[in-house]
C-alpha positions as CSV (number, residue, x, y, z in Angstrom):
1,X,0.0,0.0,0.0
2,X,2.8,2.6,1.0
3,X,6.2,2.9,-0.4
4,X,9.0,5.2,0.4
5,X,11.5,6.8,-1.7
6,X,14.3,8.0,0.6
7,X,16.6,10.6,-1.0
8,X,20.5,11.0,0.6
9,X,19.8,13.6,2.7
10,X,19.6,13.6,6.4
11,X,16.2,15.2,7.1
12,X,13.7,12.5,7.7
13,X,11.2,14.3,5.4
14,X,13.7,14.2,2.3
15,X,11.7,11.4,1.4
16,X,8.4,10.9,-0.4
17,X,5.5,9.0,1.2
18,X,2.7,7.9,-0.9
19,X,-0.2,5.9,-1.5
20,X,-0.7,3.6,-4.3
21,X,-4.1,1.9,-3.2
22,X,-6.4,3.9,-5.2
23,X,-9.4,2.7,-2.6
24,X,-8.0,4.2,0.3
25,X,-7.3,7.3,-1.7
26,X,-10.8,7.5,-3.0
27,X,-12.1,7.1,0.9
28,X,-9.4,9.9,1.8
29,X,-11.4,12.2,-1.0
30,X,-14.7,11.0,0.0
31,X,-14.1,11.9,3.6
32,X,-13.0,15.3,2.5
33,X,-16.3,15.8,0.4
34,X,-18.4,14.6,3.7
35,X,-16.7,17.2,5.3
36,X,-17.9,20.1,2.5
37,X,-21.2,18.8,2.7
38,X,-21.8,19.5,6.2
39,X,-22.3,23.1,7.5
40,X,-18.9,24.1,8.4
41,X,-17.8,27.2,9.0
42,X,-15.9,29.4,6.2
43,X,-12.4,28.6,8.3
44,X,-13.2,24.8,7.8
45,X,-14.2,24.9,4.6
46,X,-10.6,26.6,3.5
47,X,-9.3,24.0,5.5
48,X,-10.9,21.3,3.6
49,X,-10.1,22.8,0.4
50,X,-6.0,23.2,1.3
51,X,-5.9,19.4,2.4
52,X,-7.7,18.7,-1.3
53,X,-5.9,21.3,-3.2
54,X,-2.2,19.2,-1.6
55,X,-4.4,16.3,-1.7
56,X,-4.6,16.5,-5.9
57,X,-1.0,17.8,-6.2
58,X,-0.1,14.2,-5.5
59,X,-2.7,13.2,-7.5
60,X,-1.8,14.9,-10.7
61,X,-0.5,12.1,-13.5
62,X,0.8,9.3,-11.4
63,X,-2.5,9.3,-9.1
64,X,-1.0,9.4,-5.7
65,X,-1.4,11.3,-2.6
66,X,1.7,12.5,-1.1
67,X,1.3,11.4,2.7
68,X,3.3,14.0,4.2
69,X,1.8,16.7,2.4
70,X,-1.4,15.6,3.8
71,X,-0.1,15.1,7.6
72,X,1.1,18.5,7.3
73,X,-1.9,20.4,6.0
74,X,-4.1,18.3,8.9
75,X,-1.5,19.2,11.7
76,X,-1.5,22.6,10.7
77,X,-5.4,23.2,10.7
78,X,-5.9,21.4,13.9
79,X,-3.4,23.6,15.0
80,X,-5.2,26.8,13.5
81,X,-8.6,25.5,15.2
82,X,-6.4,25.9,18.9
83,X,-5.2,22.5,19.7
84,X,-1.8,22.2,21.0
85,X,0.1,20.0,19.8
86,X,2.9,18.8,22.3
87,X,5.8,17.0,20.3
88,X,4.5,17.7,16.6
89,X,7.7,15.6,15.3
90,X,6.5,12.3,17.3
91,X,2.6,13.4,16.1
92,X,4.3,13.5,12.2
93,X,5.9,10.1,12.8
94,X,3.1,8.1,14.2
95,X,0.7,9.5,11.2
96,X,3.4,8.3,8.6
97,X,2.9,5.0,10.1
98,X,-0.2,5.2,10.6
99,X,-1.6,7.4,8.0
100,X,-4.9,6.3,7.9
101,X,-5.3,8.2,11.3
102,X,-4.8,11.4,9.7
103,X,-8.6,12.2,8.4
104,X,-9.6,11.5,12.2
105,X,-7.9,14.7,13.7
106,X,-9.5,17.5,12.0
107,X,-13.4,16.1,12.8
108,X,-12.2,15.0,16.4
109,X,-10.5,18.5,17.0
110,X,-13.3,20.1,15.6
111,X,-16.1,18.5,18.3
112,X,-13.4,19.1,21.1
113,X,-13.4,22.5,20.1
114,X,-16.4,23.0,19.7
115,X,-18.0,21.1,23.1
116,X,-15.7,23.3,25.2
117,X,-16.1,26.3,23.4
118,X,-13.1,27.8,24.8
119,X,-13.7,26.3,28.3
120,X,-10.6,24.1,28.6
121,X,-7.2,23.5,26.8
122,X,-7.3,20.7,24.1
123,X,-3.3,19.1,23.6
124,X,-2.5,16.0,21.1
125,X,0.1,14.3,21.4
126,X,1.6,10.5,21.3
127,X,1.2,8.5,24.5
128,X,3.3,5.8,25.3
129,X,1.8,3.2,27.3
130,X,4.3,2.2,29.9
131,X,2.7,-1.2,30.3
132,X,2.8,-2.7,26.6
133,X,5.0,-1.9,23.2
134,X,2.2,0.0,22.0
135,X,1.6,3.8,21.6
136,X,-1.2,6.0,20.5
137,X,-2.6,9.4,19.5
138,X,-4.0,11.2,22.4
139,X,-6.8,14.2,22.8
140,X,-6.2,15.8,26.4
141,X,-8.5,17.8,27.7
142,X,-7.5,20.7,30.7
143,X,-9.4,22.5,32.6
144,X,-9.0,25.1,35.5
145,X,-12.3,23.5,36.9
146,X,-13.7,20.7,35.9
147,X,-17.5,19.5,35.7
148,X,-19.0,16.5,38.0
149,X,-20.0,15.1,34.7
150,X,-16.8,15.4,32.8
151,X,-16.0,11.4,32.0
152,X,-19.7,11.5,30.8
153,X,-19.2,14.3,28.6
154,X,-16.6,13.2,27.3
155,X,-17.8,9.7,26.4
156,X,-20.5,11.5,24.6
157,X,-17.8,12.6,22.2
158,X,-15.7,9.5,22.2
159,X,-18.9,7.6,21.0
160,X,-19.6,9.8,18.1
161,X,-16.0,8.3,16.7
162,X,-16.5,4.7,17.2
163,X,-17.3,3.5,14.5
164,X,-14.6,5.4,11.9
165,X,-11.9,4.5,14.6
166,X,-12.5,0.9,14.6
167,X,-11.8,0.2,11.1
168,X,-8.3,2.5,11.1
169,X,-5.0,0.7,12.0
170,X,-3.9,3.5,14.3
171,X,-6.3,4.7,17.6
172,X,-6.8,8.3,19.0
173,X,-7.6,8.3,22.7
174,X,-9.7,11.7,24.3
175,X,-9.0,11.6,28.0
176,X,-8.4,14.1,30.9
177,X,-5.6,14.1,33.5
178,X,-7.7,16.7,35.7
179,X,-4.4,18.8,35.7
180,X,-4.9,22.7,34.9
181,X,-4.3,24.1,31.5
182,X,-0.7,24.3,30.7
């Protein structure tokens, strides 16, 4: 499905990731169409339109999507939206290896976002579980007071991504750590 063309240089980037199943492309653009069919704001619509517009740069005569270029155009509106992102490089690496993770972000992001509406401090980052060789994408959610009800709300949110998550190779955790924002 992937292959990867590295070039001499030392920066991990120099490379080219890109997808050759043309399925998995197709569901890439038909997420990105589901997302322009919904009422979005004008912010998430230009967001939409940059990932497609880098989207069909990789698209153009050899029919691939460059990976990266992707990554970085979701990592950068996610950003743009307010989500912090902790170690961006470690974020970048898990979604080369598990690119299929990247169309979750935006549409996860965008419910933290907007549930809180400003009310806490949203951070993603890679979590390394110190109990098994396995490591994940986490949503963390900080507060400088939290809500009785704040495992229940965020359930509520967790739920509405069940179903996409389960069928991607990668997972994206939303938790708390009941610390302050940061």
């Amino acid at each position: 499905m992937y292959n990867y063309n590295r070039s001499s240089r030392s920066n991990c980037w120099s490379g080219q990731w890109t997808v050759f199943d043309e399925p998995y492309r197709d569901a890439l653009v038909e997420e990105a169409n589901t997302k322009l069919r919904g009422e979005r704001s004008s912010f998430e619509v230009l967001s939409v339109l940059a990932w497609l517009r880098d989207a069909n740069e990789g698209l153009k005569g050899s029919k691939e999507l460059s990976i990266v270029s992707s990554i970085e155009t979701t990592l950068w509106s996610v950003a743009r939206m307010g989500v912090v992102i902790s170690d961006p490089g470690r974020v970048r690496e898990y979604l080369v290896i598990y690119s299929d993770m990247t169309g979750m972000l935006l549409p996860m992001g965008e419910a933290l976002m907007a549930h809180f509406r400003g009310e806490a401090q949203i951070s993603l980052e890679v979590f390394q579980d110190p109990d098994a060789d396995d490591e994940f994408l986490m949503f963390t959610i900080r507060m400088a007071s939290y809500p009785e009800n704040i495992l229940d709300q965020i359930d509520s949110i967790v739920s509405s991504f069940e179903e996409p998550l389960s069928v991607r190779d990668g997972w994206v955790l939303i938790t708390t750590d009941f610390s302050p924002p940061r």
